[in-house]
PyMOL Python script that loads the backbone (N, CA, C, O; Angstrom):
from pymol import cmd

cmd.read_pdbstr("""\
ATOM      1  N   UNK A   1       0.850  -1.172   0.000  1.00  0.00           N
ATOM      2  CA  UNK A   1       0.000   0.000   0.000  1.00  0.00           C
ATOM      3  C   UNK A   1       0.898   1.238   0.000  1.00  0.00           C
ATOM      4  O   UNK A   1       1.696   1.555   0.882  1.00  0.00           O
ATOM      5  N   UNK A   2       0.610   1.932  -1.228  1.00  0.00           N
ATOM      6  CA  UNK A   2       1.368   3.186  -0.791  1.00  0.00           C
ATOM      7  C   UNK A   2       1.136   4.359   0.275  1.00  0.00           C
ATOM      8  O   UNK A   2       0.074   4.607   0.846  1.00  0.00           O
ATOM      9  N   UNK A   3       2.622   5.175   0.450  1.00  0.00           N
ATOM     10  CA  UNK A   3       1.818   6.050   1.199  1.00  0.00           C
ATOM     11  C   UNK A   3       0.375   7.100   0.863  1.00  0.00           C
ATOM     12  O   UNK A   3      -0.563   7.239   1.648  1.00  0.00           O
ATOM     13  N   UNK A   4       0.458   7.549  -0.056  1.00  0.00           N
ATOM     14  CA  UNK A   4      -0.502   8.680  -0.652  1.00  0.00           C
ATOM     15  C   UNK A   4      -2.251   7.648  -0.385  1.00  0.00           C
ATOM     16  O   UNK A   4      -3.362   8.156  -0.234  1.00  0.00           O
ATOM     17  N   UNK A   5      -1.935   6.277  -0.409  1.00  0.00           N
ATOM     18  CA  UNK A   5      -3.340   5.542  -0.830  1.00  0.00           C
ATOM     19  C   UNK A   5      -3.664   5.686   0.747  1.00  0.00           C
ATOM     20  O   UNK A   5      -4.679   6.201   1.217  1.00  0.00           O
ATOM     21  N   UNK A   6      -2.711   5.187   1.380  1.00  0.00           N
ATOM     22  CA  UNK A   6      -2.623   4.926   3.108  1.00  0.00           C
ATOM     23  C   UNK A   6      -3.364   6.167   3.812  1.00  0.00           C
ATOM     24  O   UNK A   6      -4.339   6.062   4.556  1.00  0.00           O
ATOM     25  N   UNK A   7      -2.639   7.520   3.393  1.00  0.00           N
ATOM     26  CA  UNK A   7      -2.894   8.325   4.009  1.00  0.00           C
ATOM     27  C   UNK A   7      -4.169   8.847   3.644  1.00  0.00           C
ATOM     28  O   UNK A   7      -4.757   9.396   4.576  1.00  0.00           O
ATOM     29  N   UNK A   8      -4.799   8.827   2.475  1.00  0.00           N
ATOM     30  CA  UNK A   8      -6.170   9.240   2.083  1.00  0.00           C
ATOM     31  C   UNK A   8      -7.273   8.327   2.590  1.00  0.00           C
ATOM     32  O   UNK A   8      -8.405   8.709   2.883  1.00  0.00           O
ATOM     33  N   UNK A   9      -6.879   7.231   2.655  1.00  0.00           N
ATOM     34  CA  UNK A   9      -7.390   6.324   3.418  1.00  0.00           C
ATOM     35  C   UNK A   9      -8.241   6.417   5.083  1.00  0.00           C
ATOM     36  O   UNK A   9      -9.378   6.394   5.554  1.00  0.00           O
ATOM     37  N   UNK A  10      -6.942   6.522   5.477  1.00  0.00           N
ATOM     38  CA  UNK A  10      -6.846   7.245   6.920  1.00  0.00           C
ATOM     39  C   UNK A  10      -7.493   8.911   7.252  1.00  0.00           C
ATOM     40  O   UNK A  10      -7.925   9.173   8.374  1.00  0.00           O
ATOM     41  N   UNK A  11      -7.489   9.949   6.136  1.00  0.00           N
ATOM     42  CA  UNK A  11      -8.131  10.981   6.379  1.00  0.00           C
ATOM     43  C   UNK A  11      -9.839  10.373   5.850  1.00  0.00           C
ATOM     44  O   UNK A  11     -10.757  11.079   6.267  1.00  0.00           O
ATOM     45  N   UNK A  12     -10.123   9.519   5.250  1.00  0.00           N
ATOM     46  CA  UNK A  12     -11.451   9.165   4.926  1.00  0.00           C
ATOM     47  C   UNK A  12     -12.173   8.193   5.483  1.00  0.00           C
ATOM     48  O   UNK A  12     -13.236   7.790   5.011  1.00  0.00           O
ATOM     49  N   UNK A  13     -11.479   7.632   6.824  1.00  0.00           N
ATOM     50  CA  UNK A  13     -11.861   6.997   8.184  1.00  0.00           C
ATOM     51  C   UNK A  13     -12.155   7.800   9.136  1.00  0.00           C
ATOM     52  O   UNK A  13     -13.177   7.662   9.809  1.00  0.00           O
ATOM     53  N   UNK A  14     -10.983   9.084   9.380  1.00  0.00           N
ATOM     54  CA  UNK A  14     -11.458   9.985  10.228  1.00  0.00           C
ATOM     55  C   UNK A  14     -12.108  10.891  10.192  1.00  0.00           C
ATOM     56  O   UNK A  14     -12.381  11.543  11.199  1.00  0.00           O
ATOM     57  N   UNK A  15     -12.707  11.286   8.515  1.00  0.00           N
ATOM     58  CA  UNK A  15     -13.917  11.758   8.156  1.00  0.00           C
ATOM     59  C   UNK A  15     -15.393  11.457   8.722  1.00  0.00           C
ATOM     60  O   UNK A  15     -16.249  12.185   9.224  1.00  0.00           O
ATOM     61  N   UNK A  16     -15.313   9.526   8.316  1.00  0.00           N
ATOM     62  CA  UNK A  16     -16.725   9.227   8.017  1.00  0.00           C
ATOM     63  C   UNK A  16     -16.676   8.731  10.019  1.00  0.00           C
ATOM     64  O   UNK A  16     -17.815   8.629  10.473  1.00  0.00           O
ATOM     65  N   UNK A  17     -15.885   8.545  10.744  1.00  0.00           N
ATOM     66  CA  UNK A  17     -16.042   8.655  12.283  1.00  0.00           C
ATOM     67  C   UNK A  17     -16.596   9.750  12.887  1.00  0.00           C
ATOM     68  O   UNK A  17     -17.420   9.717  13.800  1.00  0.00           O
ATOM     69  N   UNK A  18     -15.833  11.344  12.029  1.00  0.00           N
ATOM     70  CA  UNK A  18     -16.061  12.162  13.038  1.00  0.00           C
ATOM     71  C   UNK A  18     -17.728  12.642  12.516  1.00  0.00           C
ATOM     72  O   UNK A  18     -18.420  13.411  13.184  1.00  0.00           O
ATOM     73  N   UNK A  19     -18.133  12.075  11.330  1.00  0.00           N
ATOM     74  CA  UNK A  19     -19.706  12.486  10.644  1.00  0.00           C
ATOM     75  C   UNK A  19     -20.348  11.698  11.716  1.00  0.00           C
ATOM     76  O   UNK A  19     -21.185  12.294  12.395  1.00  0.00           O
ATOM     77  N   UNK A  20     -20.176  10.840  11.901  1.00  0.00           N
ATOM     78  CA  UNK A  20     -20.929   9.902  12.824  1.00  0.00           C
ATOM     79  C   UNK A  20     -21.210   9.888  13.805  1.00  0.00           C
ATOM     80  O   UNK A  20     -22.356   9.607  14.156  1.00  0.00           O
ATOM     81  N   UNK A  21     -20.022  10.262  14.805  1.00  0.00           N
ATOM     82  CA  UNK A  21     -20.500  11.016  16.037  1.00  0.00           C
ATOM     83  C   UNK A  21     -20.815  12.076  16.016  1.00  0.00           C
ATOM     84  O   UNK A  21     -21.349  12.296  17.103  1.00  0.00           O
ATOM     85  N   UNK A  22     -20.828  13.274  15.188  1.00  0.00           N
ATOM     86  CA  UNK A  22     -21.669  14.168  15.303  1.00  0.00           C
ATOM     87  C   UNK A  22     -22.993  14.151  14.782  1.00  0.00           C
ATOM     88  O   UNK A  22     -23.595  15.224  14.831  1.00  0.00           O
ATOM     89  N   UNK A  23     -23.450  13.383  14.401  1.00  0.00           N
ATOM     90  CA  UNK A  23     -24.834  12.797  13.713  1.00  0.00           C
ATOM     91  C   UNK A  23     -25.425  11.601  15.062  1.00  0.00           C
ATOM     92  O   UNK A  23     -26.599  11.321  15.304  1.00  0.00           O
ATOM     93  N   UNK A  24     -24.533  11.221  15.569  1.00  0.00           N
ATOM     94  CA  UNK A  24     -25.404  10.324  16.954  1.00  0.00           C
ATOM     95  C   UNK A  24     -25.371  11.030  18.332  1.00  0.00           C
ATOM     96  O   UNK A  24     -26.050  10.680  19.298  1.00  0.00           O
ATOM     97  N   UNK A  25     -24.388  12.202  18.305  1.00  0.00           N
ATOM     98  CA  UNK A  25     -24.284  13.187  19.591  1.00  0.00           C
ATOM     99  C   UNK A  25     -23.760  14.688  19.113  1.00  0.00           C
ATOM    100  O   UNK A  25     -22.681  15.266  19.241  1.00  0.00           O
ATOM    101  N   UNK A  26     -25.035  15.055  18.499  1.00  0.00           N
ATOM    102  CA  UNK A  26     -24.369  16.618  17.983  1.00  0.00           C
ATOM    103  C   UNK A  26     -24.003  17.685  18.903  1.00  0.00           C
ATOM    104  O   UNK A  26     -23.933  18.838  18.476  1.00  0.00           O
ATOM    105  N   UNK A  27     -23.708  17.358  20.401  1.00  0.00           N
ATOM    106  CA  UNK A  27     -23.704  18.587  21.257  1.00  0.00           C
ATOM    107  C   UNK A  27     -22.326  18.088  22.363  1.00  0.00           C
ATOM    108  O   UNK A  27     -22.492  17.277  23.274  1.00  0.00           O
ATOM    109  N   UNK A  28     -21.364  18.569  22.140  1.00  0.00           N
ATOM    110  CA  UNK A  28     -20.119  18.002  23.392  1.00  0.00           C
ATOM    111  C   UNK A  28     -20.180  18.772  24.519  1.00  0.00           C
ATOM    112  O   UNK A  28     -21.031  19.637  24.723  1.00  0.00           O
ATOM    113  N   UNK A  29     -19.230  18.447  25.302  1.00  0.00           N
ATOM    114  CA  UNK A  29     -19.350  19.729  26.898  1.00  0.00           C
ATOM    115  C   UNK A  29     -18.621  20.762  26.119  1.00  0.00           C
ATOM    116  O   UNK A  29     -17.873  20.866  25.146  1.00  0.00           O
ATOM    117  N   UNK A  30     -19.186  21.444  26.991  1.00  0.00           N
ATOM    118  CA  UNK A  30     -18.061  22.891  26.956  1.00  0.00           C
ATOM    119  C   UNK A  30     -16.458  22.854  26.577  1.00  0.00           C
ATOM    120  O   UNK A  30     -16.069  21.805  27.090  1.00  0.00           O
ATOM    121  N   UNK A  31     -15.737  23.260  26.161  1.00  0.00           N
ATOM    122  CA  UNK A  31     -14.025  23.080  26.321  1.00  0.00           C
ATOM    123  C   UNK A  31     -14.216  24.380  27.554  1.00  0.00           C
ATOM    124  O   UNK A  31     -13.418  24.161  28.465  1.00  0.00           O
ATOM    125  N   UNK A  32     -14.821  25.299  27.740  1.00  0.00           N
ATOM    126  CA  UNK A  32     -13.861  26.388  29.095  1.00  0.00           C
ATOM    127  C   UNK A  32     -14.484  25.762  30.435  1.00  0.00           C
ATOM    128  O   UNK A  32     -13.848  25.714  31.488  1.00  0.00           O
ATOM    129  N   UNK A  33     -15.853  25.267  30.277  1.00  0.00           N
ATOM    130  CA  UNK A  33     -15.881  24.789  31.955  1.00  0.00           C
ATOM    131  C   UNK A  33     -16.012  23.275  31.876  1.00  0.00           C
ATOM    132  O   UNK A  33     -16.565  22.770  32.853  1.00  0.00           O
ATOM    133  N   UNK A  34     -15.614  22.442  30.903  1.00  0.00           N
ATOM    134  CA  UNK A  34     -15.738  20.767  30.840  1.00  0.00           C
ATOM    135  C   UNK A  34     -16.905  20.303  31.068  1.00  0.00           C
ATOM    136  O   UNK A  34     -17.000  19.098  31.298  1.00  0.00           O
ATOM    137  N   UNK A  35     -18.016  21.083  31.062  1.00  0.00           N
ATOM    138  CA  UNK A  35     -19.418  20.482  31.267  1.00  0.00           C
ATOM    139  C   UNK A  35     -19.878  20.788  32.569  1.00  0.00           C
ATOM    140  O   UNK A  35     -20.873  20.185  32.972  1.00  0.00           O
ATOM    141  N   UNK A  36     -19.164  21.863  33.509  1.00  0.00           N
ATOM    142  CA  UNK A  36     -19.727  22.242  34.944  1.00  0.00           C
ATOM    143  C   UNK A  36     -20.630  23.298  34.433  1.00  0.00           C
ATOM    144  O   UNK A  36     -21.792  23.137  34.804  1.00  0.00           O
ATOM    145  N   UNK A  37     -20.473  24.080  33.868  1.00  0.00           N
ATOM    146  CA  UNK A  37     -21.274  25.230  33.531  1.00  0.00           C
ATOM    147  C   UNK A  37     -20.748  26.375  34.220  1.00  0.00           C
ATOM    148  O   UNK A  37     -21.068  27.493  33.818  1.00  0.00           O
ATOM    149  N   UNK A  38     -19.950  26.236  35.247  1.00  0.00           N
ATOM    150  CA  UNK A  38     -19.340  27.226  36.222  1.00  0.00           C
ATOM    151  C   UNK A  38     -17.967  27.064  36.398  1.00  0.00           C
ATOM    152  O   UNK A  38     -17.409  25.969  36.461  1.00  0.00           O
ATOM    153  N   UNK A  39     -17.382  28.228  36.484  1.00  0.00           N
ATOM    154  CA  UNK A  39     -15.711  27.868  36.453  1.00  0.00           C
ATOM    155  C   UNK A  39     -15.498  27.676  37.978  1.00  0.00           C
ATOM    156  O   UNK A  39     -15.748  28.589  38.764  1.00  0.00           O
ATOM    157  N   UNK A  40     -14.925  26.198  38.469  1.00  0.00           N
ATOM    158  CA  UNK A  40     -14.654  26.382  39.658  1.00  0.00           C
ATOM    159  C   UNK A  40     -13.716  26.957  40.469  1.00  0.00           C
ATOM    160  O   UNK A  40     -12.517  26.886  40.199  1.00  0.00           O
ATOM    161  N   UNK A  41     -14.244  27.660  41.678  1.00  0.00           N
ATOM    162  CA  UNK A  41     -12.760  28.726  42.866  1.00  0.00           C
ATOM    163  C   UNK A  41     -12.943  27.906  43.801  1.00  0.00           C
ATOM    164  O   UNK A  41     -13.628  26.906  43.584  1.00  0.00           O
ATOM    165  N   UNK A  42     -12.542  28.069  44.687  1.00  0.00           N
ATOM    166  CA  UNK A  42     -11.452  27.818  45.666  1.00  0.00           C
ATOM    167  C   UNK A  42     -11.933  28.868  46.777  1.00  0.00           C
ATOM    168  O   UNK A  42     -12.022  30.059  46.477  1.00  0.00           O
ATOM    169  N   UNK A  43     -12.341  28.262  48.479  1.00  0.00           N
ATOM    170  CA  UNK A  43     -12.532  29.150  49.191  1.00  0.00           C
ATOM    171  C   UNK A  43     -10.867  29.670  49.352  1.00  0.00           C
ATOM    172  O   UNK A  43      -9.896  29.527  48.609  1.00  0.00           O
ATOM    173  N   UNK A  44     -11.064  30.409  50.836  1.00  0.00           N
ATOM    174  CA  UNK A  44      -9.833  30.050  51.257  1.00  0.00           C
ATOM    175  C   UNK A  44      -8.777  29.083  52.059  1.00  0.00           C
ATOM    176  O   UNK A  44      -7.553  29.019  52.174  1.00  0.00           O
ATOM    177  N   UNK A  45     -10.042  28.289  52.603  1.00  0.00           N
ATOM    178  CA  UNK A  45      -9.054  26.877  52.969  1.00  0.00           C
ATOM    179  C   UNK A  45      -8.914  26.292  52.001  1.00  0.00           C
ATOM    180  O   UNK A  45      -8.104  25.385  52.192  1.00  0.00           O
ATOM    181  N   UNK A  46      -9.389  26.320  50.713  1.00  0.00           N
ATOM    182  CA  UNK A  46      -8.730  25.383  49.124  1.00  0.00           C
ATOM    183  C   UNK A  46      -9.925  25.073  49.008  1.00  0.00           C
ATOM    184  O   UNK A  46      -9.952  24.971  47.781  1.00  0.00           O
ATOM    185  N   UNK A  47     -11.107  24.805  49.385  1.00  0.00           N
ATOM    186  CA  UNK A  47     -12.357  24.147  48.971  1.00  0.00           C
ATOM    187  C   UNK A  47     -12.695  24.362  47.812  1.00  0.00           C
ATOM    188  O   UNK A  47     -12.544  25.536  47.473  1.00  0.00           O
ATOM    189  N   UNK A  48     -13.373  23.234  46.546  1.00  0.00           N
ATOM    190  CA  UNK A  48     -14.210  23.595  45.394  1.00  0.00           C
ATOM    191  C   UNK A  48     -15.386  24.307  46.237  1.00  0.00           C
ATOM    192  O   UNK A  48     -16.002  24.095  47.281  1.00  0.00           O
ATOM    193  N   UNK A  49     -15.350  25.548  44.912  1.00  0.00           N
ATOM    194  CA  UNK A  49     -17.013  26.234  45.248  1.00  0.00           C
ATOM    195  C   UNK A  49     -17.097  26.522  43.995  1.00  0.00           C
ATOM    196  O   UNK A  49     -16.050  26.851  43.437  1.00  0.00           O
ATOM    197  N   UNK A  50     -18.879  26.464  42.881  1.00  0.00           N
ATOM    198  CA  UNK A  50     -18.571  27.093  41.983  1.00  0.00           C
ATOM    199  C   UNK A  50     -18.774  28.417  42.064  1.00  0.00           C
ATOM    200  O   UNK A  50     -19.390  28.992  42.961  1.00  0.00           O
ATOM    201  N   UNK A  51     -18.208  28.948  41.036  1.00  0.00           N
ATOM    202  CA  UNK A  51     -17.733  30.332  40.544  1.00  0.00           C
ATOM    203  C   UNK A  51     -18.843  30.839  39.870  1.00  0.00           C
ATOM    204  O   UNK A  51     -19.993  30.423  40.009  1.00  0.00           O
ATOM    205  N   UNK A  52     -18.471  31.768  39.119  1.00  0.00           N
ATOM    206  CA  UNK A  52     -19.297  32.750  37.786  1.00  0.00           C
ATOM    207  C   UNK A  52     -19.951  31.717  37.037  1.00  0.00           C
ATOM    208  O   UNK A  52     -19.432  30.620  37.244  1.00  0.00           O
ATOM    209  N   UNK A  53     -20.706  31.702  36.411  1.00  0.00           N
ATOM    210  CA  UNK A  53     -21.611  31.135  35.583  1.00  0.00           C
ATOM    211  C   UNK A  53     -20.674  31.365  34.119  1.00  0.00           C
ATOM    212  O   UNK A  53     -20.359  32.432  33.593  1.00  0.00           O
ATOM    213  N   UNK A  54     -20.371  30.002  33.696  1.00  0.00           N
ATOM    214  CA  UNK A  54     -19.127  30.115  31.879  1.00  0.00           C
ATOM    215  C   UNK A  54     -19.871  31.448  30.990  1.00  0.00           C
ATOM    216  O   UNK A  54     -21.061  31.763  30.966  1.00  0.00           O
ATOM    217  N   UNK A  55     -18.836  32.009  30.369  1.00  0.00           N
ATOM    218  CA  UNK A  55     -19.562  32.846  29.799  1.00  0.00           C
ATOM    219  C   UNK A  55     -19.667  32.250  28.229  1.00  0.00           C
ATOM    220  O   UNK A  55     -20.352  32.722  27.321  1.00  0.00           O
ATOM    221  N   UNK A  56     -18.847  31.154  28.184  1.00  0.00           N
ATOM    222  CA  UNK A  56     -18.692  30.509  26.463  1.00  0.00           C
ATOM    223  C   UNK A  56     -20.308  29.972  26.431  1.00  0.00           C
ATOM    224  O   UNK A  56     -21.145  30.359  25.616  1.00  0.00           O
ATOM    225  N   UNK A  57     -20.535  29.006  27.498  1.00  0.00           N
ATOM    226  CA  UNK A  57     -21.831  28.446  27.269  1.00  0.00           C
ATOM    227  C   UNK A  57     -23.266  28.633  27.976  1.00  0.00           C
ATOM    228  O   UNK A  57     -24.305  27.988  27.839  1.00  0.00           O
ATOM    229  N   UNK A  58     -22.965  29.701  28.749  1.00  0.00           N
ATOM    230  CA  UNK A  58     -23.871  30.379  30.136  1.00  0.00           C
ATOM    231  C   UNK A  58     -24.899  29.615  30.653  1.00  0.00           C
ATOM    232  O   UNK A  58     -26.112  29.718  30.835  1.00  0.00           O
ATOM    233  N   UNK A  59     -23.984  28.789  30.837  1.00  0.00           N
ATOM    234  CA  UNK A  59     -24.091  27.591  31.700  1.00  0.00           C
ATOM    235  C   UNK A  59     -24.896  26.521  31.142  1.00  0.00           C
ATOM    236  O   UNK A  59     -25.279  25.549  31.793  1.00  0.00           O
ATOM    237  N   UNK A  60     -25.117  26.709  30.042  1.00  0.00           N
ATOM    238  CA  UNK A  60     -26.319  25.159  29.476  1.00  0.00           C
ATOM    239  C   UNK A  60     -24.977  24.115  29.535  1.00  0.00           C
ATOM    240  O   UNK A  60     -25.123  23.029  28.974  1.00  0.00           O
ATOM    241  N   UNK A  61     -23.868  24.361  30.095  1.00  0.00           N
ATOM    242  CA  UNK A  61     -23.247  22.825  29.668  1.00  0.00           C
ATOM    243  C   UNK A  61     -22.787  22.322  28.464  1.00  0.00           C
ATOM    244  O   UNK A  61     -21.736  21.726  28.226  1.00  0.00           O
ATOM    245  N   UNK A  62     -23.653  22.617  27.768  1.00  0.00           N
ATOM    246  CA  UNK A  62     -22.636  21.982  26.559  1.00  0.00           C
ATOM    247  C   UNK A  62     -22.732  22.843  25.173  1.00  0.00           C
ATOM    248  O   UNK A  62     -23.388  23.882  25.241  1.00  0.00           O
ATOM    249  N   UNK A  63     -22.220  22.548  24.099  1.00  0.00           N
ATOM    250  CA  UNK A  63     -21.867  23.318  23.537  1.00  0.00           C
ATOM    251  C   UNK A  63     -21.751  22.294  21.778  1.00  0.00           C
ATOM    252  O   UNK A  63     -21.118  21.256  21.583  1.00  0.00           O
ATOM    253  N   UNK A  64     -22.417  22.908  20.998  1.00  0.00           N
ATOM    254  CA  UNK A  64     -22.491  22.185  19.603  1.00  0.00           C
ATOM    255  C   UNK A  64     -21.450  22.014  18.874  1.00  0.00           C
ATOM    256  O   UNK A  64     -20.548  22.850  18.922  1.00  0.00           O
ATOM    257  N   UNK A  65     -21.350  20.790  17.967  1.00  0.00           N
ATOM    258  CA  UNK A  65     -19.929  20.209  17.563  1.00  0.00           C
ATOM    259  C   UNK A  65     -19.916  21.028  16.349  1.00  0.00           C
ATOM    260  O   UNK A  65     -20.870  21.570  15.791  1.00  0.00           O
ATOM    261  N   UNK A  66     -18.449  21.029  15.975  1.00  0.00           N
ATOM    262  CA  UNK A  66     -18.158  22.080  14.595  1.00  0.00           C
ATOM    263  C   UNK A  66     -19.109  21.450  13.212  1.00  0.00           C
ATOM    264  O   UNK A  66     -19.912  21.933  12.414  1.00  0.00           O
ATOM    265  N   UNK A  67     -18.366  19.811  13.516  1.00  0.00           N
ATOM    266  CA  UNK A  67     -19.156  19.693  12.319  1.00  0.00           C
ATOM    267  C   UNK A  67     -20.854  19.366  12.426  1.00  0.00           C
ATOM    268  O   UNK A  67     -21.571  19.210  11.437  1.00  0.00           O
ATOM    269  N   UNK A  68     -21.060  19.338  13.052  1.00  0.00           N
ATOM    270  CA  UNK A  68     -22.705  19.451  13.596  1.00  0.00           C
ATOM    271  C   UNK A  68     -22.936  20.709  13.053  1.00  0.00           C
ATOM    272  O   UNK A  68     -23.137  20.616  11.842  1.00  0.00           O
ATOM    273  N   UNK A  69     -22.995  22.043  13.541  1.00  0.00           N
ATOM    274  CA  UNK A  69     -22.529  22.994  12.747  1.00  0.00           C
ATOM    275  C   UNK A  69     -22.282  23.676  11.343  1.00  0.00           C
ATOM    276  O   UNK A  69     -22.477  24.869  11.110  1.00  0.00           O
ATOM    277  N   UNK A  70     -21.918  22.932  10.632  1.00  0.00           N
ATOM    278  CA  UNK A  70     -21.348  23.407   9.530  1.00  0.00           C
ATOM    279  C   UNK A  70     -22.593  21.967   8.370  1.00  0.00           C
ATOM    280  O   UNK A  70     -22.755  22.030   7.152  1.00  0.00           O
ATOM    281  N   UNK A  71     -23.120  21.052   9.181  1.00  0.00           N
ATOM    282  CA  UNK A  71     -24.447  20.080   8.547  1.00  0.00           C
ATOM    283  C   UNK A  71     -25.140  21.420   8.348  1.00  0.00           C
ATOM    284  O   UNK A  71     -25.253  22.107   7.333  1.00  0.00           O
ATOM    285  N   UNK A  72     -25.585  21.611   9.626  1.00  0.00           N
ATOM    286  CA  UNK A  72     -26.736  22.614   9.841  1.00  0.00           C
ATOM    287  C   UNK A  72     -26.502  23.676   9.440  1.00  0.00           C
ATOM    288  O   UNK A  72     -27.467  24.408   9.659  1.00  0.00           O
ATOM    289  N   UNK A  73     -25.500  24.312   8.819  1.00  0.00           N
ATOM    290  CA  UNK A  73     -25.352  25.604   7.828  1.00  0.00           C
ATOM    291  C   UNK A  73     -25.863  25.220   6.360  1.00  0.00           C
ATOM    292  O   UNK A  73     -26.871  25.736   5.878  1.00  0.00           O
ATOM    293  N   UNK A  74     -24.955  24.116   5.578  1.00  0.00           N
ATOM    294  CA  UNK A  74     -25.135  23.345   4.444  1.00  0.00           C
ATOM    295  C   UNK A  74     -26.755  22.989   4.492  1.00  0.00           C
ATOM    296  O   UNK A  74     -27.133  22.960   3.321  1.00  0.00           O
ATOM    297  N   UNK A  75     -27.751  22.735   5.302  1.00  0.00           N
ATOM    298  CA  UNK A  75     -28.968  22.212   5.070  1.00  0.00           C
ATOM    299  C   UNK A  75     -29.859  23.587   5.276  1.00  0.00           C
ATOM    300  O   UNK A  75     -30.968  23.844   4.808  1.00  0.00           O
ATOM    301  N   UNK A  76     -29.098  24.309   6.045  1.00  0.00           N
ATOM    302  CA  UNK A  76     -30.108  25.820   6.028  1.00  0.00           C
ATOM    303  C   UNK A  76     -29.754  26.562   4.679  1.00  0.00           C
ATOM    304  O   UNK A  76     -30.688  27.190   4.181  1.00  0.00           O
ATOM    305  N   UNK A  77     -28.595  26.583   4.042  1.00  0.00           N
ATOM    306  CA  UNK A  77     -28.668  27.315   2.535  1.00  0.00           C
ATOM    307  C   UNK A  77     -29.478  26.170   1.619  1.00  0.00           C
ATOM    308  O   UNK A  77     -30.347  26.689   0.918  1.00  0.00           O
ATOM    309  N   UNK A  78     -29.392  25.035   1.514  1.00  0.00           N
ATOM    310  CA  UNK A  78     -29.933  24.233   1.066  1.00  0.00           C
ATOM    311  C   UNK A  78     -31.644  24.425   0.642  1.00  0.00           C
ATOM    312  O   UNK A  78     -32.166  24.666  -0.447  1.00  0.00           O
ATOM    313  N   UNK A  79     -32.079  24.263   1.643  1.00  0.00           N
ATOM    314  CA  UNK A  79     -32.812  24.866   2.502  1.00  0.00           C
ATOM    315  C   UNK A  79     -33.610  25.841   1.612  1.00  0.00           C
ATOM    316  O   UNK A  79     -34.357  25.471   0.707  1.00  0.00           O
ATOM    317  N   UNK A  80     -33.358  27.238   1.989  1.00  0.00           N
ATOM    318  CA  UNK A  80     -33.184  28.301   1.313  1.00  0.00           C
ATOM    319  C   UNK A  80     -33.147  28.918  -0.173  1.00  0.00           C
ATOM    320  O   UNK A  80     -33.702  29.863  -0.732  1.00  0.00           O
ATOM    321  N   UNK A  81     -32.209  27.906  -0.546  1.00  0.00           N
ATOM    322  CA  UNK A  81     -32.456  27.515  -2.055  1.00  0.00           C
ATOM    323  C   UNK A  81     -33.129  27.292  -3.093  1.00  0.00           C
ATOM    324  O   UNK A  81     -33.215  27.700  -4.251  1.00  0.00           O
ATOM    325  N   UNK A  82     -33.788  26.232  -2.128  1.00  0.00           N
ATOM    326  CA  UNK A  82     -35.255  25.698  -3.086  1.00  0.00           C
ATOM    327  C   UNK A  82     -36.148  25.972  -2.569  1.00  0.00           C
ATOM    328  O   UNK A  82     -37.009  25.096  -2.491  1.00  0.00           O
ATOM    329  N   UNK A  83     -36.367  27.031  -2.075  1.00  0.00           N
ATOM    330  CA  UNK A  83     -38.011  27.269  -1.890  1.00  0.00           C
ATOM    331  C   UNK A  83     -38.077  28.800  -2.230  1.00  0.00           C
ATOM    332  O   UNK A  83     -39.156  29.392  -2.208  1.00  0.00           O
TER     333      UNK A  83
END
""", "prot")
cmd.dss("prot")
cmd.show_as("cartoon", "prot")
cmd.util.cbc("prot")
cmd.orient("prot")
């Protein structure tokens, strides 16, 4: 197998994976609060307390996948198009 076949190969596995999980779970946690919704502080003896409410996802937790995203752009011009 060459390389060029190998490697197209391999980008067209990690294509039709990453379509897939975003088509069976279109919504991941947050990346700034990991799915707390709140950034956690620290009293002053060290204790978790939460904090401010995330401002990336204000607080719903999670947060929609790129390519989830970019379906739902492609089907809204789509969309749009024909009617």
């Amino acid at each position: 197998m060459t390389p060029v076949l190998l490697a197209s190969a391999l980008i067209l596995l990690f294509t039709l994976g990453y379509g897939a999980l975003c088509a069976s779970s279109p919504f991941g946690n947050c990346r700034k609060c990991r799915g707390f919704g709140y950034q956690l502080t620290t009293d002053r003896r060290g204790r978790l307390k939460p904090g401010k409410t995330c401002r990336r996802c204000h607080g719903d937790r999670k947060r929609i996948r790129v390519g989830r995203h970019l379906f739902n752009l492609a089907a809204r011009i789509h969309r749009d198009g024909t009617h």
